[in-house]
N, C-alpha and C positions, 0 to 999 in steps of 0.2 A: 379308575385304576388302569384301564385298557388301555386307553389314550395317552396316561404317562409315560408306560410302560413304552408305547411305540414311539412316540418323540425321542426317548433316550436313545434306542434301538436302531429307526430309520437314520439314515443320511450314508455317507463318505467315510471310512476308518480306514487307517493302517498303525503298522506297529514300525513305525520310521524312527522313534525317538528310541524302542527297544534293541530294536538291530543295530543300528549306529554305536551305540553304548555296547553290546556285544561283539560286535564286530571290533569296534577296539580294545576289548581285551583277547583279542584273538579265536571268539568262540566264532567257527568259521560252518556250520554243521544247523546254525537254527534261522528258519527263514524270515523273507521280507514278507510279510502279510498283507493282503488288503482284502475289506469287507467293503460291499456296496450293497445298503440295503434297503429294499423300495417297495411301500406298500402299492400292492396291484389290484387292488379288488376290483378298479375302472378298468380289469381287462377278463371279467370273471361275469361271465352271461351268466343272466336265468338267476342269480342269487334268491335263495327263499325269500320270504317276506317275513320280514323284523331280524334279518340277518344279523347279530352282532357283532361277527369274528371279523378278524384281522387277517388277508392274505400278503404276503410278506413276499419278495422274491429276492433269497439271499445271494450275493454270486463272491465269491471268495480265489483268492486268488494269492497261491504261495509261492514265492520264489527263491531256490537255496541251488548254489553254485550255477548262477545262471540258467536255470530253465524254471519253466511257469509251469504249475500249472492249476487250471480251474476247478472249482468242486462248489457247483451252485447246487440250491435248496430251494424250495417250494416249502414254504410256512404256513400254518394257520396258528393265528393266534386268539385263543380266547379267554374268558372272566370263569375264573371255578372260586367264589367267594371272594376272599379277597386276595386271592391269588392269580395268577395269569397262567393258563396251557400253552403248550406249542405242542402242535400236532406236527407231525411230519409227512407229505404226501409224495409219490412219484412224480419226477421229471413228464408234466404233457406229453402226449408221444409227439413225435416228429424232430424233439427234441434228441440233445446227447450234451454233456458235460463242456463242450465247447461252443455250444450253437442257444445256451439258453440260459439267456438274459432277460433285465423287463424290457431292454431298447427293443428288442429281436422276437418275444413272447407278443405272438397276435392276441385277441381273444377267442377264449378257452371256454366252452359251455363247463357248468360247473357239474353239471352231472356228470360230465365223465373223468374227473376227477378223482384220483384214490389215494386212499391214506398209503403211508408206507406200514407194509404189515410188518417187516422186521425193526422198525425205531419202537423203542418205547416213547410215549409223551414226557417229556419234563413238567414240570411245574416248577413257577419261581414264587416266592416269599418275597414279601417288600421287609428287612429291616437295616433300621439305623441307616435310612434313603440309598440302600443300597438292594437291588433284586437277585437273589441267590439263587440257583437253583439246577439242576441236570435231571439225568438219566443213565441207566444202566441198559443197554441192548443186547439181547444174545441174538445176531445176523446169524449166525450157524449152532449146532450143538456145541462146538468148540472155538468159536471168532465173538468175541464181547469188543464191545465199545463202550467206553464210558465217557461220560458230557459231564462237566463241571464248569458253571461260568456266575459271574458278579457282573452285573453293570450297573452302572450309575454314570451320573452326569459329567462325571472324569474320566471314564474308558469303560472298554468293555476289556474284561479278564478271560477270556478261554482256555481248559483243558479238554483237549481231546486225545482219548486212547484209545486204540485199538489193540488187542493181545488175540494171538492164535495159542490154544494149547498152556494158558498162563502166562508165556511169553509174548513180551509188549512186540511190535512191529509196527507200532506208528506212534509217535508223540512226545513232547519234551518234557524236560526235566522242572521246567518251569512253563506257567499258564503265557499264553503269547498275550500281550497288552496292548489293546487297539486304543487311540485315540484320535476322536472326532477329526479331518481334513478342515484345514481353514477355509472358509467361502470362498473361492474364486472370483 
């Protein structure tokens, strides 16, 4: 299950084909996206023995009215039945939101690695070959994020919101729709 999970997941995405379509009906307010995502466990020292999980180095990248900008992820991913986790860890130190990549990530002992205490874990359901699944996080007594996402073998679907106070302050109206980059 692990394994499929990550082939769908790993590689090159953007959402080219969504903004383009958007962009010419004038919706000028929702960005160009790309995901780059690469498992790194070949950079993750000391791993226990019979390690199962999946470390994932997300690195995302939005761009709306001309500026960029990055919001990379450190993943684990693991098997709870027949479903798949994503735990969520902190950026290795030395890192920062523009300096941490897998090109740029040296190896990392894995002991000093930490979950993020403020993500809750998602869990995804495989049906109708599609993997459904989020999470609800309260980062503050009063700042939630909500994760809702579908992948499958024809895109990956993303909702991401953040609300302070009830009120949203980050995310769209519609899920951004990544699909796979053609091979090079």
């Amino acid at each position: 299950m692990l394994n499929t999970f990550i082939r769908i997941l790993e590689g090159r995405f953007s959402n080219v084909e969504q903004f383009q379509e958007l962009q010419g009906r004038g919706v000028t307010d929702f960005p160009f996206a790309e995901h780059v995502n690469t498992v790194c466990n070949d950079k993750i020292l000391n791993l226990p023995q019979g390690f199962a999980g999946i470390f994932m180095v997300e690195e995302s990248y939005y761009t709306i009215h001309g500026k960029t900008h990055a919001s990379p992820h450190l993943f684990l991913f693991t098997e709870v039945g027949q479903n798949v986790k994503l735990t969520s860890y902190e950026i290795p130190d030395g890192y920062g939101q523009d300096s941490f990549t897998y090109e740029q990530l040296k190896p990392v002992d894995y002991a000093s690695l930490r979950v993020s205490e403020k993500f809750t874990p998602a869990i995804y359901v495989l049906k109708n070959n599609v993997w459904e699944g989020g999470s609800v996080s309260m980062f503050t007594p009063v700042l939630k994020f909500t994760l809702s996402e579908r992948f499958s073998e024809e895109a990956l679907e993303v909702s991401e919101y953040m609300e302070l106070n009830g009120k949203r302050t980050f995310g769209y109206d519609v899920p951004i729709l990544y699909k796979r980059n053609p091979k090079a």
